[in-house]
C-alpha positions as CSV (number, residue, x, y, z in Angstrom):
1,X,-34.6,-11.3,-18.4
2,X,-36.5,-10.4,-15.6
3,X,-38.9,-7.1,-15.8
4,X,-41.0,-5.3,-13.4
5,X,-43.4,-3.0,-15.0
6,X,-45.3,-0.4,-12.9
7,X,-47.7,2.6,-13.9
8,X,-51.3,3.0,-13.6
9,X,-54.5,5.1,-12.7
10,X,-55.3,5.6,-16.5
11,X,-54.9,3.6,-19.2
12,X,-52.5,5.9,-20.4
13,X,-50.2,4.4,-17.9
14,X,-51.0,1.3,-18.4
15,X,-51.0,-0.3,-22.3
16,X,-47.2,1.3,-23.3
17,X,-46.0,-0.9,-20.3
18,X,-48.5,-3.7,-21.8
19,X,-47.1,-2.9,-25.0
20,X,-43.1,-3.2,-23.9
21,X,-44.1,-6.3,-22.1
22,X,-45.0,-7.9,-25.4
23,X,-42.8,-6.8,-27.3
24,X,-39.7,-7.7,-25.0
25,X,-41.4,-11.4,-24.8
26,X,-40.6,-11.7,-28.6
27,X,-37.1,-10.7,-28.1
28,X,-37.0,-13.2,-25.2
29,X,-39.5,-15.6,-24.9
30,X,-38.2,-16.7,-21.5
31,X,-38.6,-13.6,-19.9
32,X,-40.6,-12.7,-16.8
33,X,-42.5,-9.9,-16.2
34,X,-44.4,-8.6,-13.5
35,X,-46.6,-5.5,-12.9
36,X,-47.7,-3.2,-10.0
37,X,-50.0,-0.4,-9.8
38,X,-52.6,0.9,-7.9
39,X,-55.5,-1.5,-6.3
40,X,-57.9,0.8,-7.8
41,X,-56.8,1.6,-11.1
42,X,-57.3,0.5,-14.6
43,X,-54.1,-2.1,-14.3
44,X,-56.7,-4.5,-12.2
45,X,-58.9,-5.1,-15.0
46,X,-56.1,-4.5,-18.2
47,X,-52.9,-6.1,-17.1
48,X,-54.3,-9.8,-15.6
49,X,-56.4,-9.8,-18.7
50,X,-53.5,-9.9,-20.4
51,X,-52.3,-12.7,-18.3
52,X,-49.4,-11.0,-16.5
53,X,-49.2,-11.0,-12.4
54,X,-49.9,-7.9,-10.7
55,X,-48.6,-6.7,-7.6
56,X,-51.0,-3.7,-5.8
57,X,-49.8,-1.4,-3.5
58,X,-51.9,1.7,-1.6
59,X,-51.0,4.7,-2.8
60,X,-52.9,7.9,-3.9
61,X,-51.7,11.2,-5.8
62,X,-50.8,14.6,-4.1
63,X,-54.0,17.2,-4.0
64,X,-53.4,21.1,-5.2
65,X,-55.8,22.7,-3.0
66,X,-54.7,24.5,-0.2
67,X,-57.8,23.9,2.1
68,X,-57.8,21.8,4.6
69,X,-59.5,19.1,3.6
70,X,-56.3,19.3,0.6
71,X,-53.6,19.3,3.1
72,X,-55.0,16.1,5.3
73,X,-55.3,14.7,1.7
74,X,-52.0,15.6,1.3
75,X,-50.5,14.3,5.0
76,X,-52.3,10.8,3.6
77,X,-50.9,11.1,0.8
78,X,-47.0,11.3,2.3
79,X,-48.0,8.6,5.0
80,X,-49.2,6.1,2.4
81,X,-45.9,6.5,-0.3
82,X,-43.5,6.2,3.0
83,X,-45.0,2.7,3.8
84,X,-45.4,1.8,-0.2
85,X,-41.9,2.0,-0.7
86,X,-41.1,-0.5,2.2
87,X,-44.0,-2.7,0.5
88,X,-42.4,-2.4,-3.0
89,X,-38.9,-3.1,-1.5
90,X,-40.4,-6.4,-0.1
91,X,-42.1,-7.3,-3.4
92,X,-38.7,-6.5,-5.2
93,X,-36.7,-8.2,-3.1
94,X,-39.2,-11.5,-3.9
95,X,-39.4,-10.3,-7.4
96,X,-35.3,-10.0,-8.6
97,X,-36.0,-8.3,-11.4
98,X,-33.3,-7.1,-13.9
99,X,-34.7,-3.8,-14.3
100,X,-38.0,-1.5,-13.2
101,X,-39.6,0.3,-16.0
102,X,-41.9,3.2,-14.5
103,X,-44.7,4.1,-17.1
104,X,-46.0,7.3,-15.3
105,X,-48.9,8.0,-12.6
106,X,-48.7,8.1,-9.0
107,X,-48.7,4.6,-8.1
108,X,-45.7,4.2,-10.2
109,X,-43.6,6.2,-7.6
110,X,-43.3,4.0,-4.8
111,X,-41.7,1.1,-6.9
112,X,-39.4,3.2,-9.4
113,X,-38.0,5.2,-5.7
114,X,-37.5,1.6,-4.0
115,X,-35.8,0.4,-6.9
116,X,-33.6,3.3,-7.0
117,X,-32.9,3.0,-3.3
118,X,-31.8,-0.7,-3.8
119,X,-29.3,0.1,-7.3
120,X,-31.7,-1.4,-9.5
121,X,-31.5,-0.4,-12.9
122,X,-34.4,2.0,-13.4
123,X,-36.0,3.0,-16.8
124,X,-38.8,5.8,-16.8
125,X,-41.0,6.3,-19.8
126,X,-42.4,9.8,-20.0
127,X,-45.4,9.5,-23.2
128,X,-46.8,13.2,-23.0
129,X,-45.2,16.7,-23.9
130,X,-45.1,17.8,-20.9
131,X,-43.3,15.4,-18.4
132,X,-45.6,14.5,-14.8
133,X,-44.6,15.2,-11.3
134,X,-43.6,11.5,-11.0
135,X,-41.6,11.7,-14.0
136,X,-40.0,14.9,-12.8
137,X,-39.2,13.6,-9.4
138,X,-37.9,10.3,-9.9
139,X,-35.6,11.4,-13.2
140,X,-32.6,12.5,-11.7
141,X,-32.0,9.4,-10.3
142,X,-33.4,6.9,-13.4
143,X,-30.4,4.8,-15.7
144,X,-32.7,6.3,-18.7
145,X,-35.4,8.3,-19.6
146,X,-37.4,7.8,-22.6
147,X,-40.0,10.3,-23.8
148,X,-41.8,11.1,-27.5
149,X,-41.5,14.5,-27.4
150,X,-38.5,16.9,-28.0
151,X,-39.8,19.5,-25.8
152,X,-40.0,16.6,-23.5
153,X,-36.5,16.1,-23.8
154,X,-35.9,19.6,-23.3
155,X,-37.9,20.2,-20.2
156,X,-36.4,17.3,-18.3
157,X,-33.0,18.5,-18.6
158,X,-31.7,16.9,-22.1
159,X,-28.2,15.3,-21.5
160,X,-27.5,11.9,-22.9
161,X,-29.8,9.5,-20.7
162,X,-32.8,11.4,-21.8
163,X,-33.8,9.9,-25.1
164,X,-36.4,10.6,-27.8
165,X,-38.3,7.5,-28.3
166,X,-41.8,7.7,-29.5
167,X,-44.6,5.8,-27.6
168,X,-44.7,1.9,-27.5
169,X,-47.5,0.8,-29.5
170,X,-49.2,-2.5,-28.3
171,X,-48.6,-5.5,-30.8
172,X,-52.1,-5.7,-31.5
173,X,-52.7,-2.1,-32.8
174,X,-49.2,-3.2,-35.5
175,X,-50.9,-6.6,-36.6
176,X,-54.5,-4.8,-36.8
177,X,-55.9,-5.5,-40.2
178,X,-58.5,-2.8,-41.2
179,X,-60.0,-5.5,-43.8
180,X,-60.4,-8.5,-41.5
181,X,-61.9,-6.4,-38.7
182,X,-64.7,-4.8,-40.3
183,X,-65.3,-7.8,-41.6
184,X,-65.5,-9.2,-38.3
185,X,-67.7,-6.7,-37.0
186,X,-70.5,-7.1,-40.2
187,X,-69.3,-3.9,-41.9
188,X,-69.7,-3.5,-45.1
189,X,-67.7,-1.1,-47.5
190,X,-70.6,1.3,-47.7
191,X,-71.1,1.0,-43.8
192,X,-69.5,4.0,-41.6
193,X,-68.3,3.1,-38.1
194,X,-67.5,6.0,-35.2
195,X,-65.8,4.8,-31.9
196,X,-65.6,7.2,-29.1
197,X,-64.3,7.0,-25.6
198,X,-63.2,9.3,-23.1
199,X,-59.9,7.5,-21.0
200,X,-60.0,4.3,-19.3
201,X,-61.9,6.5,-16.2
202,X,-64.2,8.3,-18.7
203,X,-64.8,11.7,-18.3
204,X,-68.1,13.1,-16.5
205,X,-68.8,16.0,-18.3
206,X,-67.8,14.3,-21.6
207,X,-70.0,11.2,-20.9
208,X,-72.6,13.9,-20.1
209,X,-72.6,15.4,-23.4
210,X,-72.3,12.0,-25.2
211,X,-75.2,10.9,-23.9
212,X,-77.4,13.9,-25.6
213,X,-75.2,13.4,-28.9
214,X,-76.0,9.5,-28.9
215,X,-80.0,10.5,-28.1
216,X,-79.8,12.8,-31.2
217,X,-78.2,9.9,-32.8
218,X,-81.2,7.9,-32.5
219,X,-83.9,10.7,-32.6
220,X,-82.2,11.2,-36.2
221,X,-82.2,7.7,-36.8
222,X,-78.1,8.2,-38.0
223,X,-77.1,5.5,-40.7
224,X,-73.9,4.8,-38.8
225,X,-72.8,2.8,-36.7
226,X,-71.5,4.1,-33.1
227,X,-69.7,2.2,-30.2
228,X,-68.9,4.3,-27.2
229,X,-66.9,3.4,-23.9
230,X,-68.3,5.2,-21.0
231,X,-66.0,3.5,-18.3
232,X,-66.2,2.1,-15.1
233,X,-67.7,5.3,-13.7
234,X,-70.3,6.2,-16.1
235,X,-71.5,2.4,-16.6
236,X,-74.6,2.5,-14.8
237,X,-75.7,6.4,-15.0
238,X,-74.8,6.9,-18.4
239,X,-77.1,4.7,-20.8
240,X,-79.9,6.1,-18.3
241,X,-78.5,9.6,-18.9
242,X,-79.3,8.7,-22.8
243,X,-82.6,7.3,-22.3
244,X,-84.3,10.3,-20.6
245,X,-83.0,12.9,-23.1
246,X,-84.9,10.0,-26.0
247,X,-82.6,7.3,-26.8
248,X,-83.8,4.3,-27.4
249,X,-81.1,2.4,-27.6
250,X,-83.0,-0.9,-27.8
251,X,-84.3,-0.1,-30.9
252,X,-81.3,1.1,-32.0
253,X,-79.0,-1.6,-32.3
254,X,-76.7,0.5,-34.6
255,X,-75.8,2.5,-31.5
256,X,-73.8,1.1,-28.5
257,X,-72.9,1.6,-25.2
258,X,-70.6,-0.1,-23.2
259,X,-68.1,0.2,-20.4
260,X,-64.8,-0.7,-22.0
261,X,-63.6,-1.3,-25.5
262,X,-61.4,-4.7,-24.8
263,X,-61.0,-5.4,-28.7
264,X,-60.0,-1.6,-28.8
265,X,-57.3,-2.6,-31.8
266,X,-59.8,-4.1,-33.9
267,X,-62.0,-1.3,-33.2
268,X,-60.2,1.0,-33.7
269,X,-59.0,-0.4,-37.2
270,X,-62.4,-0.8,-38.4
271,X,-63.4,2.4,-37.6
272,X,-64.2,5.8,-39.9
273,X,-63.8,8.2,-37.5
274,X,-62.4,8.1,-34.1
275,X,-63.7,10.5,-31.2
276,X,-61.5,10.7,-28.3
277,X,-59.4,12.8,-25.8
278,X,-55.7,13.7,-26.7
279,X,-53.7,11.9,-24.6
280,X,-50.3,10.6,-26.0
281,X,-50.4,7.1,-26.1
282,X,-54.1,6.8,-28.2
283,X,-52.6,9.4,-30.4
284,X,-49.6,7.2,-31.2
285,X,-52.2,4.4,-32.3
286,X,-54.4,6.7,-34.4
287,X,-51.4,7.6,-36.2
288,X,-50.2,3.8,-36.5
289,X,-53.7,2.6,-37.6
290,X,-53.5,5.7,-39.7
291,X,-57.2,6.4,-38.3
292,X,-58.9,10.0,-38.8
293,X,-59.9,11.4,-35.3
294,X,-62.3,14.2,-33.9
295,X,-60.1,14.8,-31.0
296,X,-61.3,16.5,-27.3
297,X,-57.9,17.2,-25.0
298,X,-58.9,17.7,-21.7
299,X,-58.1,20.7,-19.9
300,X,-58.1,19.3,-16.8
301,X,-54.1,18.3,-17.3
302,X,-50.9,19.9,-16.6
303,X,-49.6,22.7,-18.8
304,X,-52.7,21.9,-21.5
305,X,-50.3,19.4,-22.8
306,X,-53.4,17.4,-24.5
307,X,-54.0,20.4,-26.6
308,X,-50.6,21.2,-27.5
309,X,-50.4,17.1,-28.4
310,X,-53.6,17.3,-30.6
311,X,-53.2,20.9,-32.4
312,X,-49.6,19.1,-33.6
313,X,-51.7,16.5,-35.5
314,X,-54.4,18.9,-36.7
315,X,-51.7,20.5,-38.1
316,X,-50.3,17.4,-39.9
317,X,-53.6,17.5,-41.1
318,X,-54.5,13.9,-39.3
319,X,-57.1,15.2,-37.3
320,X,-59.9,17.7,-35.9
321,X,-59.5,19.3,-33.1
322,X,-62.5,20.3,-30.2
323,X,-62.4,22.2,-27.7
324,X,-64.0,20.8,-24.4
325,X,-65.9,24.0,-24.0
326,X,-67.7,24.5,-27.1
327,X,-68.2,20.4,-27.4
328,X,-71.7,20.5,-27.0
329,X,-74.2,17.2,-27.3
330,X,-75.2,19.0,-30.7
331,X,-71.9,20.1,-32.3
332,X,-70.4,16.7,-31.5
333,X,-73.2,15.9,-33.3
334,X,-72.8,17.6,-36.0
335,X,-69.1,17.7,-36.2
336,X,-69.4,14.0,-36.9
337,X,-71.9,14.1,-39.3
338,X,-70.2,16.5,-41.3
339,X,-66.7,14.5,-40.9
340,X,-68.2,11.1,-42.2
341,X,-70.9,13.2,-44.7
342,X,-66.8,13.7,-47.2
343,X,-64.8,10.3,-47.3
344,X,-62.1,11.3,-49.2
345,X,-61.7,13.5,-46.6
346,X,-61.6,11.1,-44.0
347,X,-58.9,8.9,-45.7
348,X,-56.5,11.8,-46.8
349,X,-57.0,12.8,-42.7
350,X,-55.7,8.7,-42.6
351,X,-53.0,9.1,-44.6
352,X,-51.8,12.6,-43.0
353,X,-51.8,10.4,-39.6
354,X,-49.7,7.7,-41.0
355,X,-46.8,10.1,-41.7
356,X,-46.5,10.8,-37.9
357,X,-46.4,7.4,-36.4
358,X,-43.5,6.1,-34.9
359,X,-43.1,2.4,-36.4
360,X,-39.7,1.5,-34.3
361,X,-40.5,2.9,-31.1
362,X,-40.8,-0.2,-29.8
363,X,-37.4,-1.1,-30.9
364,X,-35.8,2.0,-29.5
365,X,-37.2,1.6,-26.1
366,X,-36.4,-2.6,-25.9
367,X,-32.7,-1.1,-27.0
368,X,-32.3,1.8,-24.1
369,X,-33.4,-0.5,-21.6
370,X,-31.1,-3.4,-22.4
371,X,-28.6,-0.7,-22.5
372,X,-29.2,0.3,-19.5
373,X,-29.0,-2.9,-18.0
374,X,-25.9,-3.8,-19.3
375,X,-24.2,-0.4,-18.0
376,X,-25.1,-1.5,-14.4
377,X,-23.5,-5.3,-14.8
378,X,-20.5,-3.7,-15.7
């Protein structure tokens, strides 16, 4: 079995391909899987950590403005995907795979349409509520569609290759084992853990804010222990950003800063409290890990879909919910004091989570796809 895997930009896009790609390997251990994605993305750093190959290809998403600085973007933006699908036919052709599974994000385009243009067996998996533009464009065409959402289902068209799913969840976040983590990260049972993080990218005007909540953190000398992921963006300004409004985080060893979380599953397992946007994917792992969450959507995404995600699990009760606008350095501040300040609360928000998670999703999507497959040999 031979699978080409291609999504990117965020690691949204990324870790459910990361996650079928695992999860196909122990139904086949001979198969073969590639990636491509963007040559700036997250992929570079996540997917040949994971020790897969990954093929890059220049590409760059379509800009909403009117102006005319949007509409050179946008003539850029049509030049570049015209000569990206010539470069992913070439890297298919060399490739041979059995089938391309698109994961969402602009640089997933180029590949899914060339495979499509050649009659390979295409496979598009659509995580959030409210399907993308690339998800919308290329699903007419695709041998399946898999989403996690019925209004997802609904909005794409329904009909019978449009299938609800779940979200793949990486092998890592099933195996994750809440006892041996803490224990590998010192915890005690009395000692409280929050991990934040804002996307893959991070988030400027989140970071921002965190940065005045972790310098209350150590002005207040919290008991907790705190471990936030800025992202590539925020790396170098961001722990500066901290220090001038009075953290210091040197003598604050209970407090961390760093640019990515790469033992997210363990982290995210040993954690109390999880503080974080609302973005399909991470939500399918806080309910898996049955994890209690302070969740932020951003606003800055089609339709306010992270909302409508994260108001469904505040209503399951797994969750808090945040606005962006009123999360100020101090109420995050004190909205995560006061969550870990009732554990019993906490671990009924746990439970609550648990109750949503999707424990065969994995299953459903290896199933549609050898479907698929096996629909086009015939």
């Amino acid at each position: 079995m031979r699978l080409y895997i291609t999504g990117g930009g965020t690691g949204g896009h990324v870790t459910p391909g990361l996650a079928i790609a695992r999860y196909f390997e122990q139904k086949h251990p001979d198969a073969v899987v590639r990636f491509a994605g963007s040559a700036r993305g997250i992929e570079n750093k996540l997917v040949p950590r994971e020790g897969y190959p990954l093929d890059t290809i220049e590409i760059i998403g379509l800009s909403r403005s009117m102006s005319p600085k949007g509409l050179a973007h946008n003539l850029k933006a049509a030049r570049l995907a015209v000569s990206a699908v010539g470069k992913a036919k070439k890297l298919l052709r060399e490739a041979r795979p059995d089938c391309v599974i698109g994961c969402g994000g602009y640089a997933s385009f180029a590949v899914v349409r060339a495979a499509q243009q050649m009659g390979i067996p295409t496979v598009l998996l659509e995580v959030n509520a409210l399907p993308g533009k690339v998800t919308q464009m290329l699903a007419k065409k695709a041998d399946r569609v898999l989403v996690c959402f019925e209004q997802a289902k609904t909005l794409l068209g329904g009909g019978d290759k449009v299938v609800v799913t779940g979200a793949p969840v990486r092998g890592e976040i099933l195996s994750a084992d809440r006892k041996k983590a803490r224990a590998r990260f010192g915890l005690s049972e009395d000692d409280q853990l929050v991990v934040s993080f804002w996307g893959s990218m991070g988030a400027k005007y989140m970071n921002e804010h965190m940065a005045g909540t972790i310098a209350l953190e150590c002005k207040n000398n919290v008991p907790y222990r705190h471990v936030h992921a800025s992202g590539a963006a925020a790396r170098d300004w961001m722990p500066r950003l901290a220090e001038e409004q009075g953290a210091a985080l040197r003598e604050h060893p209970n407090i961390e800063l760093t640019e990515y979380i790469y033992d997210m599953a363990d982290r995210m397992a040993a954690a109390d409290l999880i503080v974080c946007r609302a973005g399909a994917a991470t939500m399918g792992e806080l309910c898996m890990l049955g994890r209690p969450a302070l969740l932020v959507p951003s606003p800055f995404v089609a339709e306010n879909h992270q909302e409508k995600n994260a108001r469904a699990l505040e209503q399951a009760g797994g969750c808090r919910v945040l606005l962006e606008k009123d999360a100020s350095p101090q109420r995050l501040y004190d909205e995560i004091g006061e969550l870990l300040s009732d554990r019993e609360r906490l671990r009924q928000m746990g439970r609550d989570a648990t109750r949503l998670a999707a424990h065969d999703a994995s299953e459903k999507i290896y199933r549609e796809i050898m479907q698929a497959v096996r629909e086009r040999q015939k």
